[in-house]
BARO-687939 format. One line per 5 residues: number of its first residue (from 1); their letters; for each residue x, y, z of N, C-alpha, C, O. Coordinates in steps of 0.2 Angstrom, whole numbers, plus 5000, padded with zeros to 4 digits. Layout:
BARO-687939
NUM) A) X:Y:Z:X:Y:Z:X:Y:Z:X:Y:Z ~ ...
end
This chain:
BARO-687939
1) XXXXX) 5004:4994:5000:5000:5000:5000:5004:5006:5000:5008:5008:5004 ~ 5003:5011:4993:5008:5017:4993:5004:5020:5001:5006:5017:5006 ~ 5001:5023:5002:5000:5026:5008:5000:5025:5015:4999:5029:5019 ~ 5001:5019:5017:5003:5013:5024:5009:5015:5025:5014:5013:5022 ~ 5009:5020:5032:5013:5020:5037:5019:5016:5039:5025:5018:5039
6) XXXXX) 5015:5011:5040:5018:5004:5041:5021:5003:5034:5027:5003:5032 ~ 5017:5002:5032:5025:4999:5025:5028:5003:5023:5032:5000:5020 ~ 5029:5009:5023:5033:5013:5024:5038:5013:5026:5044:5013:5023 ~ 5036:5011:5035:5043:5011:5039:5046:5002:5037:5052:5000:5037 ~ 5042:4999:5035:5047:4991:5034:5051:4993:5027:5056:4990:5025
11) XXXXX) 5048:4997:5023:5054:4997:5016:5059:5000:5018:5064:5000:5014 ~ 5058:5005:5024:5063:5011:5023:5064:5017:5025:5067:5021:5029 ~ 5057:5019:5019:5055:5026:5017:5052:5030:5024:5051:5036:5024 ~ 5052:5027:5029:5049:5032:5034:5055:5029:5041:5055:5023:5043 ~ 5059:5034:5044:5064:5031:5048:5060:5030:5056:5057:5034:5059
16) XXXXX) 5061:5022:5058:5061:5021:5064:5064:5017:5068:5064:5012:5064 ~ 5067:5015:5074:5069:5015:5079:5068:5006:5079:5065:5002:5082 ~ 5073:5004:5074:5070:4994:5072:5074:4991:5078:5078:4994:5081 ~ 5072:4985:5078:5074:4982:5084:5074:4974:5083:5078:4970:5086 ~ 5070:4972:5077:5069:4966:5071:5067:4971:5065:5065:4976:5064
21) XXXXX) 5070:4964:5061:5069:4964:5055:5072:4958:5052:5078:4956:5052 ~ 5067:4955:5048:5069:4949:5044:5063:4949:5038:5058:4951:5039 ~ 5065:4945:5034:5062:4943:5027:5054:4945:5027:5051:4947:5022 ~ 5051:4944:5031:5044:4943:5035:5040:4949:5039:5035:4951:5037 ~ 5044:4951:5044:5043:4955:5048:5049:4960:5054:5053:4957:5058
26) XXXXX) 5047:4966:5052:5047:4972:5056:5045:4974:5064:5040:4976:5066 ~ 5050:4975:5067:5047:4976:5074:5052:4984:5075:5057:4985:5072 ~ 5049:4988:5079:5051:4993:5080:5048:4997:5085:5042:4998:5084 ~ 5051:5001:5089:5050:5006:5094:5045:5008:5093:5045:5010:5088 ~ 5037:5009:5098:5032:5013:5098:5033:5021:5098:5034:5023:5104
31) XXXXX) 5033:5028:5094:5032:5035:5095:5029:5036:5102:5030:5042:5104 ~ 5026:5032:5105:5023:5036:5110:5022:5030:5114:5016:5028:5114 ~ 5027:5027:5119:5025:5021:5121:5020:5022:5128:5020:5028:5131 ~ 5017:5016:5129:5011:5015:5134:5018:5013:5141:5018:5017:5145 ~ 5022:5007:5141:5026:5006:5143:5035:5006:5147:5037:5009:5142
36) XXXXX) 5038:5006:5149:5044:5005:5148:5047:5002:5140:5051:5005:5137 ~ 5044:4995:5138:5046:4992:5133:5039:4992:5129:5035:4990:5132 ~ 5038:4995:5121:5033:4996:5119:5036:4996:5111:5039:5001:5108 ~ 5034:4991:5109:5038:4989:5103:5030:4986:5097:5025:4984:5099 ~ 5033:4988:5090:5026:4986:5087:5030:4980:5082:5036:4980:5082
41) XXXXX) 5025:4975:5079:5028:4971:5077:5023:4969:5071:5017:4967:5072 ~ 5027:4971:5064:5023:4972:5061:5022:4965:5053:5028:4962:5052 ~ 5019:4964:5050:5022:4960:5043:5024:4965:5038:5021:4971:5037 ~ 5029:4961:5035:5031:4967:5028:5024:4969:5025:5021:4974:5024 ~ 5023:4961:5023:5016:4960:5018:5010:4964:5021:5009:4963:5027
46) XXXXX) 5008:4969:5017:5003:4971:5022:4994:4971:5018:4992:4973:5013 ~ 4992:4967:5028:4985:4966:5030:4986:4972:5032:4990:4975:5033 ~ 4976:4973:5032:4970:4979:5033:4972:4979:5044:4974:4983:5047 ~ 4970:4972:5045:4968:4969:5051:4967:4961:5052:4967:4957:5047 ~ 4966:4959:5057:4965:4953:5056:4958:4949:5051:4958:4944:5048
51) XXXXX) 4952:4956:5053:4947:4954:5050:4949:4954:5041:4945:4954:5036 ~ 4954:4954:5041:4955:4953:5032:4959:4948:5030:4960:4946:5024 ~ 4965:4945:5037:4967:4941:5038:4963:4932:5035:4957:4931:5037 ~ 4965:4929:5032:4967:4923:5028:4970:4918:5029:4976:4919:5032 ~ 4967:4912:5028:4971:4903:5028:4977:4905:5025:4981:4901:5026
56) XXXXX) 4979:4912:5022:4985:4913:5018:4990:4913:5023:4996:4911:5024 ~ 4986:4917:5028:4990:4923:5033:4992:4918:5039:4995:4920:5044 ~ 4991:4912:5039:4991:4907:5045:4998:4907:5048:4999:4907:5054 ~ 5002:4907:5043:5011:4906:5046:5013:4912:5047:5018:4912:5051 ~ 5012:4920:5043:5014:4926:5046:5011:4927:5052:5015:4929:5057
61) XXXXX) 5004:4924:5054:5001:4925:5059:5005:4924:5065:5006:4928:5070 ~ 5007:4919:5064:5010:4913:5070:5017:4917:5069:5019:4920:5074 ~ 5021:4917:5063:5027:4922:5065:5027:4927:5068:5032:4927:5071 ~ 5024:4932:5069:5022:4938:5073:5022:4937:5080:5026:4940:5084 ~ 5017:4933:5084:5019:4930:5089:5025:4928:5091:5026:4928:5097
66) XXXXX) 5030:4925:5088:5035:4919:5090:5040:4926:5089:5044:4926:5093 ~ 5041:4931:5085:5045:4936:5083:5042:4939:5093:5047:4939:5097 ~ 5039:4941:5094:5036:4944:5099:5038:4942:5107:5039:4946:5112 ~ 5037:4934:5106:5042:4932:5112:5047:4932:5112:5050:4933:5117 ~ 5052:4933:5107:5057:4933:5106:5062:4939:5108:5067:4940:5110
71) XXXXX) 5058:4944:5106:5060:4953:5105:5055:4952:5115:5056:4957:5119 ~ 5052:4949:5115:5051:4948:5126:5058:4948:5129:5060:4953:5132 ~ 5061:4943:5126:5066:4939:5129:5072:4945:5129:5076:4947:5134 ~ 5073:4947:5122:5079:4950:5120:5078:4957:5125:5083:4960:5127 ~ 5072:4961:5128:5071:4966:5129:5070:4965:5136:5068:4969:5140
76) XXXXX) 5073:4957:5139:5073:4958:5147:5065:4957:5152:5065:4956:5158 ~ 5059:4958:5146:5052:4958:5149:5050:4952:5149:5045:4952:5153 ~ 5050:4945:5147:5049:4939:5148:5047:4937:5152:5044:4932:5150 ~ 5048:4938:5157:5044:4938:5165:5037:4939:5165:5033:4935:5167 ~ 5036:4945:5160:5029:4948:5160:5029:4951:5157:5034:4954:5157
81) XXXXX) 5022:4952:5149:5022:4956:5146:5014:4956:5145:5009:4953:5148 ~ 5014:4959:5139:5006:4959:5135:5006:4961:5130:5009:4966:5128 ~ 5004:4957:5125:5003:4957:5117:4997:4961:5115:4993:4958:5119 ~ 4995:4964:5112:4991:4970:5111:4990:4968:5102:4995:4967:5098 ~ 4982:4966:5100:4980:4969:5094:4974:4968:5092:4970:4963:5092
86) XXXXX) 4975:4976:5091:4968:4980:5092:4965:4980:5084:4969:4981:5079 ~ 4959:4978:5084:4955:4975:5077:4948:4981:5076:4943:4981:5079 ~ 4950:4986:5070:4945:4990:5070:4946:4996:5074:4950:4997:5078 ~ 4941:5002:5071:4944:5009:5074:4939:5010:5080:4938:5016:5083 ~ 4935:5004:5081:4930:5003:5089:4936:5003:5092:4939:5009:5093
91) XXXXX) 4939:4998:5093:4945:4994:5097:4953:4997:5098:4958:4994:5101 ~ 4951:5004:5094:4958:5009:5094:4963:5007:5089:4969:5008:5091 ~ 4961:5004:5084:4966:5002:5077:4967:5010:5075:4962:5014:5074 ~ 4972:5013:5074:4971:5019:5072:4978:5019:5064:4980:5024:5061 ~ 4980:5012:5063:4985:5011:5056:4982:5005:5053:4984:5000:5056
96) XXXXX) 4980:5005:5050:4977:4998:5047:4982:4993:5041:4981:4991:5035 ~ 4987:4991:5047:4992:4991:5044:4992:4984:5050:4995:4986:5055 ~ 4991:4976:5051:4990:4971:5057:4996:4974:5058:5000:4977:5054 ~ 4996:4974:5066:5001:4974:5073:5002:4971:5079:4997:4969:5082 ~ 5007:4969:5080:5006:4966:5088:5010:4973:5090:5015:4976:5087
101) XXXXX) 5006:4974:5097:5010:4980:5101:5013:4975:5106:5009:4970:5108 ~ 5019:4976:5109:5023:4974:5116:5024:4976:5120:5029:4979:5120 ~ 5019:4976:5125:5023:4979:5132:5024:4976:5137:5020:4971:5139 ~ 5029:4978:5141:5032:4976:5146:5036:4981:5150:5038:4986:5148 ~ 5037:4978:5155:5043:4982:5159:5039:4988:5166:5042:4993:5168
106) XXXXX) 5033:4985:5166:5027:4988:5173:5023:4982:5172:5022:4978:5167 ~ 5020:4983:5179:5012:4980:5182:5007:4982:5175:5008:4988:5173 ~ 5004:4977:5173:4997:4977:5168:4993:4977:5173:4993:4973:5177 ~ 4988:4982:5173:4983:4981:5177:4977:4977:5170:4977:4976:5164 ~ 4973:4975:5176:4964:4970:5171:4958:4974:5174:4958:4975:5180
111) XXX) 4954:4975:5170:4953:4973:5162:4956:4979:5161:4957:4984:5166 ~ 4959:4980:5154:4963:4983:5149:4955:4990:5150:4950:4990:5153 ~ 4959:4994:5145:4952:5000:5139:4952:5004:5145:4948:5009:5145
end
């Protein structure tokens, strides 16, 4: 998508703060983190949301996750964290661009919103 944020910043063209990057997927520093560690973790290929999400999308799905724990591990939060994705501009989707957000590094309080 020429106008997605997010794909912007995975080709390049928009500079931020990467932390992952491989063939697949993009992880990089939130602008405005909720947490001490607040990392977005993105696919190159770019989905709407998950509602647009496909039997296609079953193994990017699942890499996002496993990229997710992993960038937990590397950033010291593994102890505790919270994976975050927001589906829809109800639910505070504001890049439609799928995302996992990561935070960690504080007490999560429940329920979230």
């Amino acid at each position: 998508m020429s106008d997605c944020v997010f794909c912007k910043i995975a080709s390049g063209e928009i500079p931020a703060t990467i932390v992952h990057d491989d063939d697949d997927v993009v992880a990089f520093r939130d602008l405005n983190p909720q947490a001490p560690v607040h990392v977005l973790i993105i696919p190159r290929r770019h989905v709407a949301s998950l509602n647009e999400a496909t039997e296609d999308h079953r193994d990017l799905l699942g890499r996002l996750l496993l990229v997710a724990k992993d960038l937990a591990a590397k950033e010291e939060v593994d102890d505790g964290y919270r994976l975050i994705n927001n589906c829809g501009a109800p639910a505070g989707q504001s890049v439609f661009h799928i995302h996992v957000h990561l935070l960690g590094g504080r007490a999560m309080g429940w329920p979230p919103g």
